[in-house]
C-alpha positions in Angstrom: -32.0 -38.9 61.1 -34.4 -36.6 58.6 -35.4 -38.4 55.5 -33.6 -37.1 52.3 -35.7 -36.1 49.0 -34.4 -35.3 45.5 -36.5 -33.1 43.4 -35.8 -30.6 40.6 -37.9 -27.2 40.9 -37.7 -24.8 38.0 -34.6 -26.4 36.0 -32.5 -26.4 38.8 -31.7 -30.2 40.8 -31.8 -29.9 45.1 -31.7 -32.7 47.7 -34.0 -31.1 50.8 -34.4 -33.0 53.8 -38.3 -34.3 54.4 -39.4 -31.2 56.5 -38.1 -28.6 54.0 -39.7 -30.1 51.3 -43.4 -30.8 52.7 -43.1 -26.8 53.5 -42.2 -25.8 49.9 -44.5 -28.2 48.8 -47.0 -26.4 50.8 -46.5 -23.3 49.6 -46.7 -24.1 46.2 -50.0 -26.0 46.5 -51.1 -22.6 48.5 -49.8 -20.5 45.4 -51.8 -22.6 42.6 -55.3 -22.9 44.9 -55.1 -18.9 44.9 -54.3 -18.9 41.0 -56.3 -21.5 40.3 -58.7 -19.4 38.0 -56.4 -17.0 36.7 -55.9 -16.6 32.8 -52.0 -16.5 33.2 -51.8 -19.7 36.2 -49.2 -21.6 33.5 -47.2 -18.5 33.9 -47.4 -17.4 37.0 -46.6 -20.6 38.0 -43.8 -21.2 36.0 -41.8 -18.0 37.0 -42.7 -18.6 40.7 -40.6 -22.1 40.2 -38.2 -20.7 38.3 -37.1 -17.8 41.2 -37.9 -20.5 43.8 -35.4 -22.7 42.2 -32.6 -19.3 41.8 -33.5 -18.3 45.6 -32.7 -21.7 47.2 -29.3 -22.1 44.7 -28.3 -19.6 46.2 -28.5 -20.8 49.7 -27.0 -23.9 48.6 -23.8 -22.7 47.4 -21.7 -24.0 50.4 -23.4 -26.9 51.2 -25.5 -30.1 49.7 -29.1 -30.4 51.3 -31.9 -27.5 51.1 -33.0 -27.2 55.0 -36.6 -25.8 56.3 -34.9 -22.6 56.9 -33.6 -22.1 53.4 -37.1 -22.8 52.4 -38.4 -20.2 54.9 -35.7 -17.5 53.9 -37.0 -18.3 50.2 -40.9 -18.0 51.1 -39.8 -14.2 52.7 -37.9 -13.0 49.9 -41.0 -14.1 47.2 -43.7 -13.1 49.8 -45.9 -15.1 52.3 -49.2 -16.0 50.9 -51.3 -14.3 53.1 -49.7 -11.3 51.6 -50.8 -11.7 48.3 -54.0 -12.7 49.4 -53.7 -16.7 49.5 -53.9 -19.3 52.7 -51.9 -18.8 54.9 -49.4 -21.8 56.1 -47.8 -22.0 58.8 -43.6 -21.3 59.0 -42.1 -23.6 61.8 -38.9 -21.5 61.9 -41.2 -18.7 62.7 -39.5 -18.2 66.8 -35.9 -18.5 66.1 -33.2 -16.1 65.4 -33.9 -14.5 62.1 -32.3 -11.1 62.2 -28.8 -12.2 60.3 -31.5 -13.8 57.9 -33.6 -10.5 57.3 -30.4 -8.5 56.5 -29.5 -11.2 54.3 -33.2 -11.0 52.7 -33.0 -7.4 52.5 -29.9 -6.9 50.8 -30.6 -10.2 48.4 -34.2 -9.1 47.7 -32.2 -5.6 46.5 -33.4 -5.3 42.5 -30.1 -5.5 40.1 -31.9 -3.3 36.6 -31.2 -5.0 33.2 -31.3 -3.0 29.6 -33.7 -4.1 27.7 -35.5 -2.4 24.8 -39.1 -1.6 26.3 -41.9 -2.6 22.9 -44.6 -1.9 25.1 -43.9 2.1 25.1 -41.6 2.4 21.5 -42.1 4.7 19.2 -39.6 2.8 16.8 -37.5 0.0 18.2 -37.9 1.0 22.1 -34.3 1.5 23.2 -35.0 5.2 24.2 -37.4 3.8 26.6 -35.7 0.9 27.3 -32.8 3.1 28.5 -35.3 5.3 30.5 -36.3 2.3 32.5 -33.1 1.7 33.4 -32.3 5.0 34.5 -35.4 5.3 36.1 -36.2 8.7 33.8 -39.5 9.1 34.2 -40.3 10.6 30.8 -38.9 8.9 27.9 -39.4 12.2 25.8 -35.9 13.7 27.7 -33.8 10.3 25.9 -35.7 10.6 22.7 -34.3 14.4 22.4 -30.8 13.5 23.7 -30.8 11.4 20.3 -32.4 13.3 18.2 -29.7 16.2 19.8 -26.7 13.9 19.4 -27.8 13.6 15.6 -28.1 17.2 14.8 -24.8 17.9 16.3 -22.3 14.5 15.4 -24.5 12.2 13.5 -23.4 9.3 15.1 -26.9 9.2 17.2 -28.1 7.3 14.4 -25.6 4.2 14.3 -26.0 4.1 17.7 -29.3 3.7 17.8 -29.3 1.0 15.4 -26.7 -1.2 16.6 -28.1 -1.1 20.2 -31.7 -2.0 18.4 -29.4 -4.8 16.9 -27.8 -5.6 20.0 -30.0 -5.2 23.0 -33.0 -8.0 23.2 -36.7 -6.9 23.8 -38.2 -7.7 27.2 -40.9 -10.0 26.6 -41.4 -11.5 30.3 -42.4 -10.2 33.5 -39.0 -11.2 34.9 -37.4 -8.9 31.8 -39.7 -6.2 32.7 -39.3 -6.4 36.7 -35.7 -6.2 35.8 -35.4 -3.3 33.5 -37.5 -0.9 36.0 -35.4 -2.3 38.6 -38.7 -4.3 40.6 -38.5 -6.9 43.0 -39.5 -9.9 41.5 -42.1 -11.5 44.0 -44.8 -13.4 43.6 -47.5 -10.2 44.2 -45.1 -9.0 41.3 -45.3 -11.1 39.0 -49.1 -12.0 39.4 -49.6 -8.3 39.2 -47.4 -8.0 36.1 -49.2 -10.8 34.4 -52.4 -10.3 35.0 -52.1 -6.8 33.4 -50.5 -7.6 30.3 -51.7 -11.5 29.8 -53.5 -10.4 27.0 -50.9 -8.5 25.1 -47.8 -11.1 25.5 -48.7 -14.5 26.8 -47.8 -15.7 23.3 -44.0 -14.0 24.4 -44.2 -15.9 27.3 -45.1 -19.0 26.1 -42.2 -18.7 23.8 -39.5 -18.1 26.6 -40.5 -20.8 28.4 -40.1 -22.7 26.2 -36.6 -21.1 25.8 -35.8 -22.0 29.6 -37.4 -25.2 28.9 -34.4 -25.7 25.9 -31.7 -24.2 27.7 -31.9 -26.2 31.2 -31.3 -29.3 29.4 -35.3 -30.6 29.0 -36.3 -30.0 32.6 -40.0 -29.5 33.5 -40.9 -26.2 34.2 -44.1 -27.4 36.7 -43.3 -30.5 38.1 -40.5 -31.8 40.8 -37.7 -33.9 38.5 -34.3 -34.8 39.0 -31.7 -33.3 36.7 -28.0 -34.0 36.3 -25.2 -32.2 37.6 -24.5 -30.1 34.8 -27.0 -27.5 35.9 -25.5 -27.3 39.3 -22.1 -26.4 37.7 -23.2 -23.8 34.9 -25.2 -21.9 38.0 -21.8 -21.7 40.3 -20.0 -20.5 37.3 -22.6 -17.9 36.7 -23.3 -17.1 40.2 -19.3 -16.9 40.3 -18.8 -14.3 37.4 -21.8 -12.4 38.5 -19.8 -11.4 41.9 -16.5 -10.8 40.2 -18.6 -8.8 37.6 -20.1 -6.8 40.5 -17.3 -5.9 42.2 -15.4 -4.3 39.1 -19.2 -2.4 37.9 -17.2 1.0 38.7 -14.2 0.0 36.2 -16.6 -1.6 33.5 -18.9 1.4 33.9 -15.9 3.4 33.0 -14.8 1.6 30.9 -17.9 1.2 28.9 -17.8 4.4 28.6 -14.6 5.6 27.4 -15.7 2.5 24.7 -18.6 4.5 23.6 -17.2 8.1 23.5 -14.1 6.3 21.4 -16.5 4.1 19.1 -18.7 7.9 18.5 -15.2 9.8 17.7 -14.1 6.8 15.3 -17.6 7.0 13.6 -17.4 10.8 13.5 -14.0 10.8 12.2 -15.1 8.0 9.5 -17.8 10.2 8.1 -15.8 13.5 7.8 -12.6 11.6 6.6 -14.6 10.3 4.1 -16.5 13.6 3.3 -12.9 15.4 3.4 -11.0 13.0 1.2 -13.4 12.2 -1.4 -12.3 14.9 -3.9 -8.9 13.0 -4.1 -10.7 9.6 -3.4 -12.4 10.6 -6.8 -9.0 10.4 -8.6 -7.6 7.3 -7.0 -11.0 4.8 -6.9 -12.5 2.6 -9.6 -13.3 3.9 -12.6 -16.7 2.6 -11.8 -19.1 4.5 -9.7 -21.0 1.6 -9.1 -17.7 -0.2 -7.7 -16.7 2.9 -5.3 -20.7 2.7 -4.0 -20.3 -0.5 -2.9 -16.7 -0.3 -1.9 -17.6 3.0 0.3 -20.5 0.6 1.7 -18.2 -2.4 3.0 -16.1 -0.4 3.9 -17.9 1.5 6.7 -19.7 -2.1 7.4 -15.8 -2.9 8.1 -14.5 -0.6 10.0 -18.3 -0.3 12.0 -19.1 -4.8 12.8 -15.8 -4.6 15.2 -16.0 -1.7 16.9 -20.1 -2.6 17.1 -18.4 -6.0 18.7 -16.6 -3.6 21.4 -19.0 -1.0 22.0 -21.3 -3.8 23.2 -18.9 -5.9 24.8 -19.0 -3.1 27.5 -22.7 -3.1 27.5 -22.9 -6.4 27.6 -21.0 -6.2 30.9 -22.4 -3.0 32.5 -26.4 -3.6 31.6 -25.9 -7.9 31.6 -27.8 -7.8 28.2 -27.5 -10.8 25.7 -26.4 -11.2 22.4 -27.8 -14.5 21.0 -25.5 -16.9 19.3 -27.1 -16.7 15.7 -26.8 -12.9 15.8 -23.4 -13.3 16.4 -22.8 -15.5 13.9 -24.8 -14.1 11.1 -23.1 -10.4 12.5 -19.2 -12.1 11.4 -20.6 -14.3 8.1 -22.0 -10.2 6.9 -18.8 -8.8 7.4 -16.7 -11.6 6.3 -19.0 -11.2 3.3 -18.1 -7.5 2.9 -14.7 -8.0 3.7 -14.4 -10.6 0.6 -16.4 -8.5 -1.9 -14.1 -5.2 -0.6 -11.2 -7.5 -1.2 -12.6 -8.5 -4.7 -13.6 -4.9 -5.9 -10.0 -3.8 -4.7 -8.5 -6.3 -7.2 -10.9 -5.2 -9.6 -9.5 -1.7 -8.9 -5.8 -2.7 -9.1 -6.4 -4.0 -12.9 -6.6 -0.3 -14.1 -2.9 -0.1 -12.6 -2.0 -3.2 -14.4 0.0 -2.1 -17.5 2.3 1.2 -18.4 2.9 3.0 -21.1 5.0 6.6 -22.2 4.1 9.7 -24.2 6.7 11.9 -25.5 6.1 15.5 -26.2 8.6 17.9 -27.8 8.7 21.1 -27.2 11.3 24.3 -28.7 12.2 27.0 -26.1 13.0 29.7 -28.7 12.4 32.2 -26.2 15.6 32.0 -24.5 18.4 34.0 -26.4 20.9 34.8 -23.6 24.0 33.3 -23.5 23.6 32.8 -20.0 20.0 31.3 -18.7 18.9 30.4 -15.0 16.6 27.4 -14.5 14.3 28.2 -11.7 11.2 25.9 -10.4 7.7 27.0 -9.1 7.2 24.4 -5.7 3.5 24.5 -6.1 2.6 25.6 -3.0 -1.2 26.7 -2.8 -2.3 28.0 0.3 -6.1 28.2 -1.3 -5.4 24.4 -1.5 -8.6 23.2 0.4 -7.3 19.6 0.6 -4.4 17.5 0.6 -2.8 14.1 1.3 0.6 13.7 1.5 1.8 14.8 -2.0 -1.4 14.7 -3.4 -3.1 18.0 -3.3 -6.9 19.5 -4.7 -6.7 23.0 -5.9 -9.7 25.7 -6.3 -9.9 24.5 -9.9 -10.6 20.9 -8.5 -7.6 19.9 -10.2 -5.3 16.8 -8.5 -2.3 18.6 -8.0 0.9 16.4 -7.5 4.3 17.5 -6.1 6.7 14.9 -6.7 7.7 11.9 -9.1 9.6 14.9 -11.5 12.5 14.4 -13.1 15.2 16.6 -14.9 17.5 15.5 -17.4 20.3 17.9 -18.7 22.2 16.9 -21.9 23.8 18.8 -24.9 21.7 20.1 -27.6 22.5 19.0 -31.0 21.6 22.4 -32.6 21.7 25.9 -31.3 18.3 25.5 -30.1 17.2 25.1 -26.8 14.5 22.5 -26.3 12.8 19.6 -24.1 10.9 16.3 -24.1 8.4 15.6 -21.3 8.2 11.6 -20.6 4.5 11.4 -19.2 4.9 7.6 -17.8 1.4 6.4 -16.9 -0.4 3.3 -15.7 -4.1 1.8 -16.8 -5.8 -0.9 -17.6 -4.1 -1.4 -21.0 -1.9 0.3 -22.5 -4.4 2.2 -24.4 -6.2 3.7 -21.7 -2.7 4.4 -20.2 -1.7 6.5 -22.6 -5.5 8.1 -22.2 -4.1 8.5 -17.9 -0.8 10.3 -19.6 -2.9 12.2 -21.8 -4.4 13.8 -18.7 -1.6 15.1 -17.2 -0.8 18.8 -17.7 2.9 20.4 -17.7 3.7 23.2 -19.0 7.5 24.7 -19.3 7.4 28.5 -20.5 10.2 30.4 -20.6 10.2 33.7 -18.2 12.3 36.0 -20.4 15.2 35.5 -22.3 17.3 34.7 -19.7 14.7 32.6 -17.6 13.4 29.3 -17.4 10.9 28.0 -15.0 10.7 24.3 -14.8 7.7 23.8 -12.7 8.2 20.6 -9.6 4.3 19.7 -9.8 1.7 18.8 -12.6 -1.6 18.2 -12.8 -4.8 16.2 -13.7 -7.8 17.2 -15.0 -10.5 16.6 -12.8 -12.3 14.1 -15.2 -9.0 11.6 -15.0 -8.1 9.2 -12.7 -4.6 9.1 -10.7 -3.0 6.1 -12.4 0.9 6.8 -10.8 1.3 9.5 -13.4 5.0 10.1 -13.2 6.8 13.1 -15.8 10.9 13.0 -16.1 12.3 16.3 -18.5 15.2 16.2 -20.8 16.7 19.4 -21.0 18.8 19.9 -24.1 20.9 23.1 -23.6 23.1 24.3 -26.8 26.7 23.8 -26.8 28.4 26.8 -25.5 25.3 28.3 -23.6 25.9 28.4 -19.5 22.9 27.7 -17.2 23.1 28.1 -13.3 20.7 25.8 -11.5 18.6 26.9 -8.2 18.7 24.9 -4.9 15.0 24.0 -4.9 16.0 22.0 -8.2 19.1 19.9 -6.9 17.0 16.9 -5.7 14.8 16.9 -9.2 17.6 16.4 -11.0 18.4 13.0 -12.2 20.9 11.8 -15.4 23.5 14.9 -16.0 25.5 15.0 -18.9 28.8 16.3 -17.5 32.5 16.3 -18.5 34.1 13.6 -16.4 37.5 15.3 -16.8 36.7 18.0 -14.5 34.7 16.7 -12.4 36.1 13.2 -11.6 34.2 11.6 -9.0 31.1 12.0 -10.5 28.8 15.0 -11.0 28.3 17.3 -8.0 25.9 20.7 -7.5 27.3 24.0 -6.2 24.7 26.3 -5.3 25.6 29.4 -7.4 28.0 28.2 -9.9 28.0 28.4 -13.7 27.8 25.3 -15.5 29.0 26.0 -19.3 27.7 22.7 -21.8 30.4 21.5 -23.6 30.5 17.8 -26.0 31.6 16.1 -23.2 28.8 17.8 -21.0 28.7 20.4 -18.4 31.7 21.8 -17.1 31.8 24.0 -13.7 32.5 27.4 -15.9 33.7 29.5 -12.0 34.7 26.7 -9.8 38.0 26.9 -7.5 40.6 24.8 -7.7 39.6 23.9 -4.2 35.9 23.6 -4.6 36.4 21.0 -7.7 38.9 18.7 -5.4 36.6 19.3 -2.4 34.2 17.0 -5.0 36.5 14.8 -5.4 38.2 13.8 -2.3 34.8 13.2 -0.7 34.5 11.0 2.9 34.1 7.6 2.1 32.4 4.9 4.9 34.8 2.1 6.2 33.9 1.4 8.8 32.0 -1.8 8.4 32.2 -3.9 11.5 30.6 -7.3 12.4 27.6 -7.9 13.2 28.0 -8.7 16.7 29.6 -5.5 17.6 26.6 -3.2 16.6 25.0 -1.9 19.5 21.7 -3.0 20.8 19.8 -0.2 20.3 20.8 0.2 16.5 17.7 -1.5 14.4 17.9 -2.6 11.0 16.5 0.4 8.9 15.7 -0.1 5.0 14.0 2.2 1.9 13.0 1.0 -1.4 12.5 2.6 -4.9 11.4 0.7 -8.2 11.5 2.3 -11.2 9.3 1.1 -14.3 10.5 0.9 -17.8 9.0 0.3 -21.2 11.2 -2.5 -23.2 12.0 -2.4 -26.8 12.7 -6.3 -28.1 14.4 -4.5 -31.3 17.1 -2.7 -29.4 20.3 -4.2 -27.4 20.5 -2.7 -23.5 23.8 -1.7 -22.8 24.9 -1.9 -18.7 27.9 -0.4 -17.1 28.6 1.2 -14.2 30.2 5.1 -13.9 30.7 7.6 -11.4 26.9 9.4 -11.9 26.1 11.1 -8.5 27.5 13.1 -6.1 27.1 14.0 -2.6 25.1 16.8 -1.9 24.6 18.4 1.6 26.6 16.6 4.5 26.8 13.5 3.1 29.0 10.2 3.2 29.8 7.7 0.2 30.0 4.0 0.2 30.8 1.8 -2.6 28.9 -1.5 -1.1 26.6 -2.0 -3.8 25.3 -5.4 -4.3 23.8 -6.0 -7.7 21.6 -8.7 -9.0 20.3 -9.7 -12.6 16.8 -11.9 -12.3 13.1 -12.4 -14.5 10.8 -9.7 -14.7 7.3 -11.0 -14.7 5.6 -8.7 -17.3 6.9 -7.4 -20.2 8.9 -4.3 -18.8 12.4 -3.8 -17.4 11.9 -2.7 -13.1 14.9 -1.6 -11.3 15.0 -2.4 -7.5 16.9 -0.1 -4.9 16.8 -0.6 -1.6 19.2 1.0 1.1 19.9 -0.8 4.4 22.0 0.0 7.6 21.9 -0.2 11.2 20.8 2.8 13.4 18.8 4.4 15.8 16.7 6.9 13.1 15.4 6.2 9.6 15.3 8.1 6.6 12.4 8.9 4.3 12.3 7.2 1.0 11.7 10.5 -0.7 14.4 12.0 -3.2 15.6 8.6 -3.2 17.9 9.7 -5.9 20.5 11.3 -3.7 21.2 8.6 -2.1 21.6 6.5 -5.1 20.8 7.1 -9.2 21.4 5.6 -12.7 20.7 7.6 -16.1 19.5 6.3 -19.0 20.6 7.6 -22.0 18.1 5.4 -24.7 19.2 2.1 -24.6 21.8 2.5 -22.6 21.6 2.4 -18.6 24.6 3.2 -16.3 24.7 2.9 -12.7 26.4 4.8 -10.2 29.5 3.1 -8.7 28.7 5.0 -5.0 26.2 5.6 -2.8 25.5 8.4 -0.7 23.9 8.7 3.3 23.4 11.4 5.5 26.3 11.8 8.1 23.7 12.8 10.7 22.0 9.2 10.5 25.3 7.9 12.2 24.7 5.0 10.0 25.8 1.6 10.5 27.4 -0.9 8.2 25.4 0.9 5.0 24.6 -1.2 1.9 22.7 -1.0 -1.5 20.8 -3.9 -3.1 20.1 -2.7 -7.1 18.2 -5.8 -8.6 17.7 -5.3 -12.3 14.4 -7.3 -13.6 14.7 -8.1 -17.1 11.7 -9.4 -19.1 11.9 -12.8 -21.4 13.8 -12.0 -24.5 15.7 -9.0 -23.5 18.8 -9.1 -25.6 21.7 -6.8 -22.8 25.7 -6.0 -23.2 27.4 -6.0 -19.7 30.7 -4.3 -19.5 33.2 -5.5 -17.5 33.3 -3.2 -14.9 29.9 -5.2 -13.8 31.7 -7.9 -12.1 33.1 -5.6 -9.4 29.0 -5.3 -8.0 27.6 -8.5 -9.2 25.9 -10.7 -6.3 23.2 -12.8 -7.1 22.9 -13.3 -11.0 20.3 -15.1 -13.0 21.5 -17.5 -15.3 20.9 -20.4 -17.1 23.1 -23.2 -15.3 22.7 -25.3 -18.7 23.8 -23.4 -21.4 26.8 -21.9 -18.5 28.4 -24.5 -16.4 30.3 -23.3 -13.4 30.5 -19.9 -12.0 29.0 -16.3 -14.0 31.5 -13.8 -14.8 30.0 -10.9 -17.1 32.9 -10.7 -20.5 32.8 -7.5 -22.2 31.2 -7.4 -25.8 29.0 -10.6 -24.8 25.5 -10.5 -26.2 22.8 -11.8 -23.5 19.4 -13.3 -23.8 17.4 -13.7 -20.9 15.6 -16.5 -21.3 13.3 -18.9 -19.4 15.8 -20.2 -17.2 18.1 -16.9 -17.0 21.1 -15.3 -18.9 22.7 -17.6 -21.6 25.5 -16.3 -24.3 24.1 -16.2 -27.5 27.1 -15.0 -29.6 30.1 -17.2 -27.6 31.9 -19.8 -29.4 
């Protein structure tokens, strides 16, 4: 039975029977006599062990004690000494059957190439001639030009460049530099390697050793010690990935790549959104310049840390290069860091959205003399428009064109004279720079001819103002007597109608190419039918409303919501009701399941919610909200509509509106009656009302901290 010795060579723990190990001891000995007076003997030595100890692990792998031949398929692979010039020893397995041995020799001797950035030839960090090496490019000019190409044509040559100089660690060992030119790494090898460049990096290699040194747990890097178990078990694992790695290179390679063309088009696409959108980014950012520069900065730091992550994931897989622990870590503290200041300077940024105020502007359309006067509107469509997102839109002039929040309001003139007021609504900082945002805005309503008026469905901001939710609503005062006719491209601006509720009975309704004559009571429909005025009122109501149980599976809860902002007087009384204000218009079906809540507003202005709900397969856009469902406001009085509308080719399910009415602290509000037919969840204060809230006609309201409480009741 052969003796049994436990030694640890270069990190790694074996158990070699006695013959084995007096022939690797051999060797070794034969190895430092030929060294002995060589500048770089501690690191020749030290790599020698280090591959000696990888070589025989992996003979090991299926069984528990290093034998002479593993020693001998080990002293092949690294090279005999009489090859490199040292004494010879003799190999007792030198007669037997070694032909299953060579082809394993030969294909595990076959060099696997590792990226790493080459300092000894860079010109700035060395990955253009670390990637040469690699690809065995003999001329690292060809890679340098591919870069400089890649960043003449896209730009994103230069990120590139310095993530992988980020990313991808130097060679500073003779093993890194065998690897990356894809070398054997032998023992002629790595003497040769060393011997040349001694001078120029032993203080590199002192360093990793000392490295291996750490990350083997303390083991020797010269002499024969016994390790723990722990080292046997992180090798398999390696050793195990390595092979599954191998066999899915292909994929990964592909992969890899797909990564890097996705991570260039993102970056690409960054840089021109940017480029593109920052004459409207102008109008929406900070104030600040100083807060948009370093905004625009952690932003791309952002966007550019994960997608750095991924890109070199892949790498990291394809070329087996590392990415140390503290790079990593400092890599997510930097963009958590960026990420927290972005989040900061955003809030800094909301502020100057923060309060709201109104500015009124009168304005006499003496102009218009016929007794008959068309309203027409200008849609704003530029095609010299050179940029635009969604309904925001930069003109030649520069000017931030906007296409929607308008609003038209028709009531009865109490003169002869035709005339509007333009409601600028603006947000900012305070309300003093508010009003500054309103003052921005420019509308302008100018009578074609006498029989003409243009309302215009955009406005405008000067170019040295910000984009602060600018929002205009027109009340068109039309002089008792007078008849207008309305175009189609105005039916979804208008909102509040003053009309005569005798005629039109179910609530106000357009007719594309009718005459509306204004009377006291409002506009009357001055060449409707008979038929066309009970057509709009015997409209198609939804009923229905099944459980929820029966609605098919493929029906999804859709939902839109609109919030309207209003400045509050303390001094005046609101006065709620609802009415029949809106009526269907285009193929269109009402509902009257309106759910209507009273709670605390949170500032100092009134905000009404509306959001529209039902079950289907398709949504519906949020925009023109107002067809679907309106109120008017008439000063201090508001009046909702008692109906909604939806489109009939939604197939809608089960349709419902939710109106929430947020009223600030100290709002003093009338309900009618004809409240408690939509009232759902109401605000109150359970203390000054015990039991259940009814609204009671003529009551005077306070909301206060805890909710509504009487404060004329007996």
């Amino acid at each position: 039975m052969n003796k049994t010795i436990n030694i640890n060579l270069g990190g790694f723990p074996f158990t070699m029977d006695e013959m084995a190990f007096d022939l690797l001891e051999r060797y070794i000995s034969s190895i430092k006599n030929h060294f002995a007076y060589s500048d770089s003997y501690q690191e020749i030595i030290t790599d020698i062990e280090i591959r000696l100890g990888e070589l025989l692990q992996e003979k090991t792998e299926t069984k528990s004690i290093v034998t002479t031949a593993d020693v001998e398929f080990a002293i092949k692979t690294m090279g005999r000494p009489e090859e490199f010039g040292a004494e010879s020893i003799d190999l007792p397995g030198e007669d037997f059957d070694t032909s299953n041995q060579s082809k394993q020799s030969g294909r595990k001797t076959s060099s696997t190439r590792k990226l790493y950035r080459n300092i000894a030839e860079k010109k700035i960090g060395g990955v253009c001639a670390g990637i040469a090496a690699y690809f065995g490019i003999q001329n690292v000019m060809w890679v340098r030009l591919a870069f400089i190409a890649f960043t003449v044509t896209g730009g994103f040559a230069v990120p590139l460049y310095i993530i992988m100089w980020i990313f991808i660690p130097e060679a500073k060992t003779s093993a890194d530099y065998l690897a990356m030119k894809g070398e054997k790494i032998t023992v002629s090898n790595i003497a040769e390697y060393l011997e040349k460049e001694i001078n120029n990096f032993s203080s590199n290699l002192t360093e990793f050793t000392d490295d291996i040194s750490e990350r083997l747990g303390g083991s020797g890097k010269k002499s024969f010690r016994a390790a723990g178990p722990n080292i046997d078990l992180e090798r398999n694992i390696k050793i195990g990935a390595a092979k599954i790695v191998g066999f899915f290179r292909p994929l990964v390679v592909i992969i890899g790549a797909l990564l890097l063309l996705i991570f260039a088009g993102v970056w690409i696409s960054m840089i021109v959104g940017f480029v593109l959108a920052s004459p409207i980014l102008q109008f929406i950012s900070s104030s600040s310049p100083v807060v948009n520069f370093i905004a625009s900065v952690n932003s791309f730091i952002i966007l550019g840390v994960p997608l750095a992550f991924i890109v070199f994931s892949a790498l990291k897989l394809v070329f087996k290069t590392r990415i140390s622990r503290n790079l990593k870590q400092s890599l997510l503290v930097f963009w958590l860091s960026n990420l927290v200041c972005f989040v900061i300077l955003g809030a800094t940024t909301f502020k100057e959205y923060s309060n709201a105020d109104t500015q009124e502007v009168k304005q006499d359309l003496g102009g218009l003399k016929s007794e008959i006067v068309a309203l027409k509107t200008i849609d704003g469509n530029d095609d010299n428009a050179h940029i635009q997102f969604g309904d925001l839109k930069i003109a030649n002039d520069d000017k931030l064109q906007i296409n929607h929040e308008l609003k038209l309001n028709i009531f009865p003139a109490e003169s002869q004279q035709w005339s509007v007021t333009k409601r600028i609504k603006s947000r900012g900082s305070n309300s003093k720079q508010a009003k500054i945002n309103a003052d921005c805005v420019e509308y302008v309503i100018v009578p074609l001819n006498d029989h003409e008026l243009e309302i215009p469905s955009f406005y405008t901001i000067d170019k040295d103002c910000k984009y602060r939710f600018q929002q205009v609503e027109v009340d068109l005062f039309v002089p008792i007597g007078k008849i207008i006719t309305i175009s189609r491209e105005l039916e979804w601006k208008l909102g509040s109608i003053a009309y005569d509720k005798n005629q039109m009975k179910d609530g106000w309704k357009y007719i594309e190419g009718k005459q509306y004559r204004m009377t006291a009571s409002g506009l009357q429909c001055a060449n409707c039918t008979e038929s066309e005025l009970r057509s709009m009122v015997e409209q198609e109501s939804y009923e229905d409303y099944i459980s929820n149980e029966d609605i098919p599976q493929d029906a999804l809860l859709q939902s839109i919501d609109n919030k309207a902002d209003i400045n509050f007087d303390k001094n005046r009384e609101l006065l709620i009701s609802f009415d029949k204000i809106i009526g269907a218009g285009g193929d269109k079906m009402k509902f009257e399941k309106i759910d209507f809540n009273v709670d605390q507003s949170s500032d100092s202005m009134i905000h009404i919610l509306k959001k529209l709900k039902f079950y289907g397969t398709r949504n519906v856009s949020s925009e023109n909200f107002d067809q679907y469902y309106a109120f008017k406001q008439s000063g201090n009085e508001f009046i909702f509509s008692n109906a909604a509308f939806i489109n009939r080719d939604l197939k809608a399910i089960n349709p419902s509106m939710e109106v929430t009415l947020l009223l600030p602290v100290g709002a003093k509000i009338r309900f009618d009656d004809n409240v408690n037919g939509f009232d759902s969840q109401i605000k109150y204060d359970r203390d000054e009302i015990p039991g259940n809230w009814r609204f009671v006609k003529n009551e005077l309201l306070l909301m206060g901290p805890k909710g509504l409480k009487c404060i004329n009741c007996n």
